[in-house]
C-alpha positions in Angstrom: -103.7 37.8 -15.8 -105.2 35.1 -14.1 -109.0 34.5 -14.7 -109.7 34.9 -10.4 -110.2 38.4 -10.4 -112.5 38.8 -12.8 -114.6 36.1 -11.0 -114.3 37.8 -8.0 -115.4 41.3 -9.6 -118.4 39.6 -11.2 -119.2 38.1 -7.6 -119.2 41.7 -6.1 -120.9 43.3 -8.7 -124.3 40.8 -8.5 -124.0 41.6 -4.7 -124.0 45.6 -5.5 -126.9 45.4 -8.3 -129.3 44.4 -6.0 -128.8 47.1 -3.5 -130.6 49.9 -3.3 -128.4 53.5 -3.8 -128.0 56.1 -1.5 -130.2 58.9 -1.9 -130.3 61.1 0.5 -126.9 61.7 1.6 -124.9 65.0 2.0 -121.2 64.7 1.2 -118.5 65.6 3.2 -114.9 67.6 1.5 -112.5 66.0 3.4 -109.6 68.7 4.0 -105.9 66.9 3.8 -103.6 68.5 6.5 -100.4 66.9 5.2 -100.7 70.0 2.8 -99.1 73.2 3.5 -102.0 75.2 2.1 -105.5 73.5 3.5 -107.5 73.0 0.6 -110.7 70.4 0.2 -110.3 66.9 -1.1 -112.6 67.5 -4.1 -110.6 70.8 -5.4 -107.2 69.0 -5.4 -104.6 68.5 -8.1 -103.8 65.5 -6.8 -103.8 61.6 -7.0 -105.0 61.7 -2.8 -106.3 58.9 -1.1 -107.5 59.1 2.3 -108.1 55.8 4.5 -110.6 57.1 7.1 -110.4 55.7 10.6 -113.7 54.1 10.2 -111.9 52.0 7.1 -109.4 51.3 9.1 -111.1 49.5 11.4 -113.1 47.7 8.7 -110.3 46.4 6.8 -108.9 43.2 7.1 -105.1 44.1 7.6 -103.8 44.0 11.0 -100.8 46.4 10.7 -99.6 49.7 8.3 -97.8 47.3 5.9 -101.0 45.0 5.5 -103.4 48.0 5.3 -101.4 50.0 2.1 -101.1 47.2 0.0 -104.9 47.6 -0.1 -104.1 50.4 -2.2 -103.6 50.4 -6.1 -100.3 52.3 -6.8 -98.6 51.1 -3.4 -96.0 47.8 -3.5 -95.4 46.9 -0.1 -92.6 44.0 -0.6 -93.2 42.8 3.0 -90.6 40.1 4.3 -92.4 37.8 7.7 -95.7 38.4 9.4 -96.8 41.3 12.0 -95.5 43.9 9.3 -92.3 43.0 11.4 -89.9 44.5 7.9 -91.1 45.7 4.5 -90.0 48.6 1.5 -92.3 50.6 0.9 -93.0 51.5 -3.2 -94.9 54.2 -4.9 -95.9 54.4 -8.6 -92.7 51.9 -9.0 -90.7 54.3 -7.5 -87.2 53.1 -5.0 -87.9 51.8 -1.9 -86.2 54.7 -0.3 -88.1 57.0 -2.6 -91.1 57.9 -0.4 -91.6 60.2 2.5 -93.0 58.6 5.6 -94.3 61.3 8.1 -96.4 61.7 11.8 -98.6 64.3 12.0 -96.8 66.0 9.4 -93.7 65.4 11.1 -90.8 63.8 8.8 -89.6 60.3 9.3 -87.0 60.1 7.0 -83.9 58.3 7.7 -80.1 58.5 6.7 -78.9 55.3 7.0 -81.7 53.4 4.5 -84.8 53.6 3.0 -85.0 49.9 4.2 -86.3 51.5 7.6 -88.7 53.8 6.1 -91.5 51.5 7.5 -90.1 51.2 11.2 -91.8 54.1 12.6 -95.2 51.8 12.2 -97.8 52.7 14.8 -100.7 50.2 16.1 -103.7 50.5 13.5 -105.8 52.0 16.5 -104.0 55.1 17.3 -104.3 56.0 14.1 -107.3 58.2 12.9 -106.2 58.4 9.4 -104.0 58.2 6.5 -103.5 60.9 3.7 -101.7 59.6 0.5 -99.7 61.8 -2.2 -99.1 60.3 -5.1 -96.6 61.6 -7.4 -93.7 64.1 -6.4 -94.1 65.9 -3.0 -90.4 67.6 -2.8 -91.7 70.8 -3.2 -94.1 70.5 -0.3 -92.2 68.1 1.9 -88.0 68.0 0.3 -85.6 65.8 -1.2 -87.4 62.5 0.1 -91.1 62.5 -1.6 -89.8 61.6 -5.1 -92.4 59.3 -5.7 -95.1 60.3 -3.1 -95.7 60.9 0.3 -98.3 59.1 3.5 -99.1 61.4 6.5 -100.1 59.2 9.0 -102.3 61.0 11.5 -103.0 60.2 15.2 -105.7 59.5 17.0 -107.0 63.6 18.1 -109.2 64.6 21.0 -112.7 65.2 20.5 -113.7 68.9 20.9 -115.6 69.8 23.7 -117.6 73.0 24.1 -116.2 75.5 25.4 -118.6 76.5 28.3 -118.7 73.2 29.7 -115.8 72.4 32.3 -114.0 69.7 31.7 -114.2 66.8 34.2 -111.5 65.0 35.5 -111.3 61.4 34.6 -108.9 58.5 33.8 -110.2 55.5 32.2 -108.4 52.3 31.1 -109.2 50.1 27.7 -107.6 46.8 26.6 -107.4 47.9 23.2 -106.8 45.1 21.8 -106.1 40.7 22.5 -105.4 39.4 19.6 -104.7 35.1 19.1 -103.7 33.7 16.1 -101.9 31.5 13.7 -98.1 30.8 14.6 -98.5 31.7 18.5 -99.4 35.2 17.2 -100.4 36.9 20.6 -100.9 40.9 20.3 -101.8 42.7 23.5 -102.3 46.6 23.9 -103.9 48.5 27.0 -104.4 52.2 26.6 -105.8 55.3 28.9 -107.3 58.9 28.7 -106.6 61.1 31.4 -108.4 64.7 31.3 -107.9 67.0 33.7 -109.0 70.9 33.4 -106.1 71.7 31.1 -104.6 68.8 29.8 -105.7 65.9 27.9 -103.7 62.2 27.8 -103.7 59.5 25.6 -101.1 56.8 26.7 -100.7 53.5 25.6 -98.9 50.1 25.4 -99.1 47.4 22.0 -96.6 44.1 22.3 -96.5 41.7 19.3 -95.3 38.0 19.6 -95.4 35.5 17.5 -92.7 32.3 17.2 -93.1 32.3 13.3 -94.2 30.5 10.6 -90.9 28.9 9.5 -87.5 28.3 11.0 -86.1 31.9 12.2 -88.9 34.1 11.3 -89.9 34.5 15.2 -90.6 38.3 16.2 -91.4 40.7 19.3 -92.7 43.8 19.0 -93.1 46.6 21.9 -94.6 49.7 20.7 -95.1 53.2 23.3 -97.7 55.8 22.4 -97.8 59.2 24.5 -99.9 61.8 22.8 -100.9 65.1 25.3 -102.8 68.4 24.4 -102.0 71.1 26.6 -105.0 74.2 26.8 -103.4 77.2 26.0 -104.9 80.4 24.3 -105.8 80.4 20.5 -104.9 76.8 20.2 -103.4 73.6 22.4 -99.9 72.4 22.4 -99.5 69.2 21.3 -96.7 66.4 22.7 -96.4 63.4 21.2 -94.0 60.4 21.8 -93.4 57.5 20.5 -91.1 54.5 20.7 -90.7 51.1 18.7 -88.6 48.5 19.1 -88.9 45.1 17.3 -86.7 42.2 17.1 -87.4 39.3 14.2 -85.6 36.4 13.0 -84.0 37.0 9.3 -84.4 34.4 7.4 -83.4 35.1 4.2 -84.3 39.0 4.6 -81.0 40.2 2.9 -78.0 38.4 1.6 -79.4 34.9 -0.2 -82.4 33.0 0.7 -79.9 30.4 2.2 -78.9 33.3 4.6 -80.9 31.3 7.0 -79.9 32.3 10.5 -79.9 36.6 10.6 -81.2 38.2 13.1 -82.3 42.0 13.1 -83.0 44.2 16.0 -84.6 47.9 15.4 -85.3 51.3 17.5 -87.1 53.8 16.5 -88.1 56.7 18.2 -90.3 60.5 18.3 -90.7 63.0 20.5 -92.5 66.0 19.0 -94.3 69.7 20.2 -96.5 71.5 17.5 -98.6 74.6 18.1 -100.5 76.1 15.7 -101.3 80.1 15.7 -104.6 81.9 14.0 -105.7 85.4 13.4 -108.0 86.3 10.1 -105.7 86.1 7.5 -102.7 84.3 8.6 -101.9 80.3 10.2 -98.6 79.7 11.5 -97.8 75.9 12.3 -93.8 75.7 14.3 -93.1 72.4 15.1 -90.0 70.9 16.8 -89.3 67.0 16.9 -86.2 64.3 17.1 -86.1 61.4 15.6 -84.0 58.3 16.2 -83.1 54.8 14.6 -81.5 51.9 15.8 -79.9 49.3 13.6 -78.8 46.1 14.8 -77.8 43.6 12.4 -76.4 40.1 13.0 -75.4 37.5 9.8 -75.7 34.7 12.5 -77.9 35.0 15.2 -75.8 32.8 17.7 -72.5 33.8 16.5 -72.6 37.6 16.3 -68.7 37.9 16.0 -68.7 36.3 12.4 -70.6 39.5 11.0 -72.4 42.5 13.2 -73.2 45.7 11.9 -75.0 48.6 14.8 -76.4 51.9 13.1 -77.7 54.9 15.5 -79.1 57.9 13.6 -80.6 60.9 15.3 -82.2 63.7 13.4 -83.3 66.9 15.4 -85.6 69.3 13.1 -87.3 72.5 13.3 -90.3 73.3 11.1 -92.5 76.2 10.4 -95.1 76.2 7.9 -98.1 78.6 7.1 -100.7 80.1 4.8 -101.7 83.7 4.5 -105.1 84.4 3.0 -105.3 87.2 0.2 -108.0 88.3 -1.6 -106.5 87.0 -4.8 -105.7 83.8 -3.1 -103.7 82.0 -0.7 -99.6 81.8 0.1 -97.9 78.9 1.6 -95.0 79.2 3.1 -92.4 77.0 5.2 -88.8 76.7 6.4 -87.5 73.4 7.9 -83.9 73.1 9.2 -82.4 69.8 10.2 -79.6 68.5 11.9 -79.0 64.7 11.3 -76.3 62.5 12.3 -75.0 58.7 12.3 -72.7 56.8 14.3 -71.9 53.2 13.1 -69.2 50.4 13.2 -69.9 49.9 9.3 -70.6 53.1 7.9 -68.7 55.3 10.2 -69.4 58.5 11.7 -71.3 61.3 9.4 -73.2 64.4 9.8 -75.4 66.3 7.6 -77.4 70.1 8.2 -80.3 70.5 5.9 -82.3 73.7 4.9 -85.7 73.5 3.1 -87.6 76.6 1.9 -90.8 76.9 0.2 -93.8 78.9 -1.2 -97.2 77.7 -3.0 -99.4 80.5 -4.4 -102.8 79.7 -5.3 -105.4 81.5 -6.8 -108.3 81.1 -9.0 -109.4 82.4 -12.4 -113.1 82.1 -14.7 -115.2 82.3 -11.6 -113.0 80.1 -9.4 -113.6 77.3 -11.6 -110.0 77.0 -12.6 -107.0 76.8 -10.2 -103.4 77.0 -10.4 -101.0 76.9 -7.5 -97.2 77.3 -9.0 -94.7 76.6 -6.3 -90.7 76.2 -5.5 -88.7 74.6 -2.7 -85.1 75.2 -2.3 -82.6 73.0 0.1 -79.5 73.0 1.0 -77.3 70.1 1.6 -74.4 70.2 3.8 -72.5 67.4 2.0 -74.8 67.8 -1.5 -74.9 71.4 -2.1 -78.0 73.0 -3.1 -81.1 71.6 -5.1 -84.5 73.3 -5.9 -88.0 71.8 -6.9 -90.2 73.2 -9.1 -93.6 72.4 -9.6 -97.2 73.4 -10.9 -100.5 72.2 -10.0 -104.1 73.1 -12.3 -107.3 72.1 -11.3 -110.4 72.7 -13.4 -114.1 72.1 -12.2 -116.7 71.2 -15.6 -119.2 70.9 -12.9 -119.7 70.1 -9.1 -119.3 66.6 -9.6 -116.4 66.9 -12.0 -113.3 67.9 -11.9 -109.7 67.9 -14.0 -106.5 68.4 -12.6 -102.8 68.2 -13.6 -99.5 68.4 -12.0 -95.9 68.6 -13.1 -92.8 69.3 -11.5 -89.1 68.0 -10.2 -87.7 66.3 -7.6 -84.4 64.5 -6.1 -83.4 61.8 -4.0 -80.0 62.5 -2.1 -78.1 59.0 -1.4 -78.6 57.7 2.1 -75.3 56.7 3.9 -75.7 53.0 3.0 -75.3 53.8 -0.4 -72.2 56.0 0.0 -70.3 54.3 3.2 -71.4 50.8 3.3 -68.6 47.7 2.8 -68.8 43.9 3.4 -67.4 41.0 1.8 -69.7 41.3 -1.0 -70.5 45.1 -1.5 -69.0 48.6 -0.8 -70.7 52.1 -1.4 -69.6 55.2 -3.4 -68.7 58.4 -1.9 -68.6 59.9 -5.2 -72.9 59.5 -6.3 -74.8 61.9 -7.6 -78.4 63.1 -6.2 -81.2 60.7 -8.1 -83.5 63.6 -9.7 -86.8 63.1 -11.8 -89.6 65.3 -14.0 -93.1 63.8 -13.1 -96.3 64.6 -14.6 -99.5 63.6 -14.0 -103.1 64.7 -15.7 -106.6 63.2 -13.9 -110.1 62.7 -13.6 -112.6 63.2 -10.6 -115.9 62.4 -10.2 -117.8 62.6 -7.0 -121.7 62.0 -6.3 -123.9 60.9 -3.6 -123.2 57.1 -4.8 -119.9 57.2 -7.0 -117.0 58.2 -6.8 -113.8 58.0 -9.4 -110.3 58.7 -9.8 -108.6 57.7 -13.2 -104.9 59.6 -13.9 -102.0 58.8 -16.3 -98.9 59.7 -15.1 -94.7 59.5 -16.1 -91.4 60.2 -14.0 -88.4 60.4 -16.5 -85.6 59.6 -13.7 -81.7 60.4 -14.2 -78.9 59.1 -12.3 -80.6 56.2 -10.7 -78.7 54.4 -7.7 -78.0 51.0 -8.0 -75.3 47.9 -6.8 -73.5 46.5 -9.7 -70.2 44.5 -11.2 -69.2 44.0 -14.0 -67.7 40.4 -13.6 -69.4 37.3 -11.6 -66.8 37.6 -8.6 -66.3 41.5 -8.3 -67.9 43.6 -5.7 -71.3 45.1 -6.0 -70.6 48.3 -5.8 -73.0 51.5 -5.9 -73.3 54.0 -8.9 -75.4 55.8 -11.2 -76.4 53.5 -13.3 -78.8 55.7 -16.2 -82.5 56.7 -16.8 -85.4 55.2 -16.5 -88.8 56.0 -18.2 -92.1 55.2 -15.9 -95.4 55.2 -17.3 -98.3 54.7 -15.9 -102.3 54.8 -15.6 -104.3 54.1 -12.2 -107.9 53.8 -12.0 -110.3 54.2 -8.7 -113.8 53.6 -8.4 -116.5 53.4 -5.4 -119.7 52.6 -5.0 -121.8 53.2 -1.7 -124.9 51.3 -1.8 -127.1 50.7 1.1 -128.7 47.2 2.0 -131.8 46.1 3.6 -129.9 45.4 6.6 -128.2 49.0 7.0 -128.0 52.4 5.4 -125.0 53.5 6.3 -122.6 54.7 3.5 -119.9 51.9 5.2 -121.5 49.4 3.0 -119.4 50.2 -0.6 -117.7 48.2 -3.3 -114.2 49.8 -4.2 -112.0 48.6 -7.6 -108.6 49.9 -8.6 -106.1 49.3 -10.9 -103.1 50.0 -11.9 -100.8 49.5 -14.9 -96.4 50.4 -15.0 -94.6 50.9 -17.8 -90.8 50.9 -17.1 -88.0 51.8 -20.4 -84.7 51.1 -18.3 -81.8 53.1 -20.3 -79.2 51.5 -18.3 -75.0 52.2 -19.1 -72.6 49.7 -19.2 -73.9 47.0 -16.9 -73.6 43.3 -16.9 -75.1 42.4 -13.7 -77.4 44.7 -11.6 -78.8 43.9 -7.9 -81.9 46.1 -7.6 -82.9 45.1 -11.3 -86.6 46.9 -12.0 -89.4 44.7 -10.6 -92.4 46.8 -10.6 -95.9 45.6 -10.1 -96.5 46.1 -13.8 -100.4 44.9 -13.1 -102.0 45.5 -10.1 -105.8 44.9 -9.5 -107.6 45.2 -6.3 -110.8 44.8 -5.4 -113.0 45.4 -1.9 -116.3 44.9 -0.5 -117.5 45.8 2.9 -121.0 45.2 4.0 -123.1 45.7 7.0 -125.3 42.9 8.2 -128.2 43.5 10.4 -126.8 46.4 12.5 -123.9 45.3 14.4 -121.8 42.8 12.1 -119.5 44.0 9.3 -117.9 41.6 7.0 -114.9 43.3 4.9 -113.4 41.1 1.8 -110.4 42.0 -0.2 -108.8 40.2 -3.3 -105.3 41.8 -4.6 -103.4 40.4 -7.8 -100.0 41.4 -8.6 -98.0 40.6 -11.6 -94.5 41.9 -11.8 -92.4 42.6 -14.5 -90.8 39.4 -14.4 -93.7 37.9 -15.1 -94.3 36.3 -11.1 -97.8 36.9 -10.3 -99.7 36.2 -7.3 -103.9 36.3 -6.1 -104.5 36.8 -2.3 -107.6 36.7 -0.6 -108.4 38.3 2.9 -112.0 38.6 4.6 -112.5 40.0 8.0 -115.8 39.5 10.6 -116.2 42.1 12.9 -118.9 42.2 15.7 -119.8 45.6 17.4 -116.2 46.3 17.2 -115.7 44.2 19.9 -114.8 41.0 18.3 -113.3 40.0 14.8 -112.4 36.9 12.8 -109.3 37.7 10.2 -108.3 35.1 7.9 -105.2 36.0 5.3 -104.2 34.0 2.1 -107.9 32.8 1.6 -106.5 30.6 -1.2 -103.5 29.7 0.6 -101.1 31.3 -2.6 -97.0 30.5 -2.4 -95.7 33.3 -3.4 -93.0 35.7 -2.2 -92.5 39.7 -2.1 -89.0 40.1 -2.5 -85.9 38.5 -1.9 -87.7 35.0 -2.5 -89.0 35.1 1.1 -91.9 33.4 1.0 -95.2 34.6 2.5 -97.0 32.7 5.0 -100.2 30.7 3.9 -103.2 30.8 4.9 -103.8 31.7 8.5 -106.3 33.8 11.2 -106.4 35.9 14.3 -109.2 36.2 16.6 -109.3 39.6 18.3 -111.2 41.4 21.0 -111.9 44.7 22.5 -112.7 45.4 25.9 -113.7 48.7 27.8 -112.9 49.3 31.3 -113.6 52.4 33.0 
């Protein structure tokens, strides 16, 4: 490991030692939604992270893709600027082996997991993020093999109930944003509130003409999110649309692929409603969910190679808890009806069926927890599959806690993998479902200044999906490939100090890292495409401070090395003035390096952004 990041640590750690520690301070459980069964953050079983909207803001990352690499555990093999195209990976995990969702709403796709990432939403509209680490399938199906991110939307402030609501409609520029390589964001949003409904609307374009040849993007992003007053609780309506189109080059066939060209759609329209009485929640939700896949191998000659991908994927969800005296019982059923239609991979469908139950209950004065659950699905091409699982929790004290989790999950093979054919590649009608046993046993320690997370964890994977040959000049071609062993530990520590300047608990000092392990027991291949690359080390380190009462300065330093040995050290700092104005430079010390594919990542460069109200 290079010698920056200890340098770095020892920086932050003489700025923290002469702090003053919080007191005084009360501490809030946070409760994570993306759960079927509502518990608090500090009685999980869990490795959970939750970014906080007030993080969000702070952080220097303009976009989702720059904001979870800011997270130990997390691999976000980005390709461009503007978050424009990245794979997202968990705990080494596949790129198409983690479950994406909206307000608990699934964002899966058929096609690829190379789109997991495409439902992005503007930083701003959302209020935060919960992350699962570690299997998910018997919450959330056959797609959380290696972990899961709920992001949640911005939510209307309660407003008491004996005070009529005014109507109003105001208007914000939510964001101008100038930058390095023409980089122009704009976004305007409104709140309209009338006596029974309540609007948030709004409107986020991305430009930028690129930092090399062909690497130009636009981005228009559409955010509709309405709450509708209704009796127990409101109906919800959210909608969204995406649609981004980037220069290639390089993304993926060979880095002297220079000229491809990529547009992409994607697309939600969602209703939730939740129902309470004393002992029972009931959450039904119904949403769509469509992708758009354009892909051109020469941008001005579309003829010599095009491929056009539509998915669509309609669901129906229920989930709920009942409250026993023994303990609590989650519950779900989510049906699905998915379909694609494309000049490459043909026409498919696929009906999907997910049941499950959690129990949880407590024993030796509630101090120790297990929640044993099971999920069952059916797949209309795959048959069925069922995920087991059990979570313990154990509290020594109120500051500490233990907790371990085992159980199983698949991955069914998107329709890339079984339909796709080029020049150079062809799928495999005939691949089995990627399954894995995880287990995971952690650490918790939460007090008025600290708080840590330290867990060791392993997935022993079978039938892995992969392209290979066997000679220089055959076809890749997709199969199961063998095992793989993944071991790992993951550390998480923060500090909240408060300065002379400020006492909010805003001002902390957060280290993590992370250490993969990978035994590959790979059958009869001579050349692999998707050869295991994991961040083997990853070490990341933040400080955000508060000066005087309006500035916040937020600095982040983030070292990989993978296991072929590449490393790299980036360096991002962001000044932010009342939240209205901020100064983000990225790639401090200007580090070549690349993600994936050998794209390289841009050097250093900065935005200057502001906020403005209008009412």
């Amino acid at each position: 490991m290079k010698y920056t990041y200890f340098l770095i640590f020892l920086i932050f750690f003489q700025k923290i030692i002469s702090q003053d520690p919080i007191t005084d301070q009360a501490l809030d459980e946070v409760v994570v939604s993306s759960e079927k069964i509502n518990l608090p953050f500090s009685k999980k079983f869990r490795t959970i992270k939750i970014i906080t909207s007030e993080e969000i803001i702070n952080s220097p990352a303009t976009n989702l893709s720059d904001l979870l690499q800011e997270i130990s555990g997390i691999d976000i093999r980005r390709r461009g600027i503007g978050g424009v195209q990245g794979d997202l990976y968990v705990r080494g995990g596949g790129f198409d082996q983690t479950l994406v969702l909206i307000d608990g709403m699934k964002m899966d796709d058929i096609q690829t997991g190379h789109h997991t990432l495409n439902v992005i939403l503007p930083l701003h509209l959302i209020e935060r993020i919960e992350i699962i680490k570690g299997p998910a399938a018997r919450i959330f199906g056959q797609n959380a093999f290696s972990g899961a991110i709920n992001l949640v939307t911005k939510n209307f402030k309660p407003q008491n109930a004996d005070i009529p609501k005014k109507k109003s409609v105001s208007i914000n520029l939510s964001e101008l944003v100038l930058g390095s390589f023409d980089q122009k964001t704009f976004s305007i949003g409104s709140k309209i509130v009338t006596k029974n409904v309540e609007s948030l609307i709004n409107f986020t374009s991305n430009r930028s003409d690129g930092y090399r040849y062909n690497t130009d993007l636009k981005k228009n992003s559409y955010f509709i999110k309405t709450s509708i007053n209704s009796k127990n609780s409101p109906l919800n309506i959210i909608t969204f649309f995406n649609q981004n189109k980037f220069g290639a080059n390089g993304f993926y066939a060979s880095p002297s692929a220079r000229d491809q060209y990529e547009e992409t759609q994607a697309s939600l329209l969602g209703i939730s409603k939740t129902f309470s009485s004393e002992n029972l929640s009931i959450t039904p939700k119904l949403y769509w969910r469509r992708g758009q896949d354009e892909y051109i191998y020469i941008r001005n000659n579309p003829s010599v190679y095009r491929n056009l991908h539509i998915t669509n994927k309609f669901s129906s969800e229920i989930t709920g808890s009942y409250f026993l005296e023994s303990g609590v019982l989650g519950f779900g059923l989510d049906l699905s009806h998915a379909d694609i239609s494309s000049n490459n991979l043909g026409e498919h469908k696929r009906t999907t069926l997910n049941l499950f139950t959690d129990y949880k209950f407590k024993l030796l004065k509630d101090k120790l927890v297990f929640s044993p659950g099971i999920a069952v699905s059916y797949f209309s091409d795959m048959s069925f599959h069922s995920f087991p699982g059990l979570d313990i929790g154990l509290d020594l004290n109120t500051s500490l806690k233990l907790y371990s989790n085992i159980g199983k999950t698949y991955r069914i093979p998107t329709y890339t993998d079984l339909y796709y054919s080029d020049r150079t590649t062809i799928g495999n009608e005939n691949l089995e479902p990627e399954s894995a046993i995880s287990t995971e046993l952690g650490i918790k320690f939460n007090n008025m200044n600290w708080n840590l997370t330290a867990a060791v964890f392993q997935r022993n994977s079978k039938n892995l999906i992969d392209y290979v040959k066997e000679n220089e000049n055959d076809l890749w071609k997709a199969n199961n490939i063998g095992e793989l062993k993944t071991s790992g530990v993951e550390m998480d520590i923060r500090y909240n100090f408060e300065t002379k300047w400020n006492s909010s608990n805003s001002n902390y000092i957060n280290i993590s890292y992370t250490r993969i392990n990978d035994n590959n027991y790979v059958k009869n291949v001579n050349f692999s495409r998707y050869s295991i690359n994991s961040l083997k080390d990853q070490f990341i380190s933040k400080l955000n401070i508060n000066y005087l009462k309006n500035i916040n300065h937020s600095i982040t330093y983030k070292y990989g090395e993978r296991s072929d040995k590449n490393n790299f050290s980036v360096l991002d700092s962001k000044i932010m003035y009342k939240k209205l104005f901020y100064l983000y430079v990225n790639n401090i010390l200007d580090e070549v390096y690349s993600e994936t594919n050998l794209v390289p990542m841009p050097g250093t460069n900065f935005l200057v952004g502001f906020t403005i109200g209008i009412n």
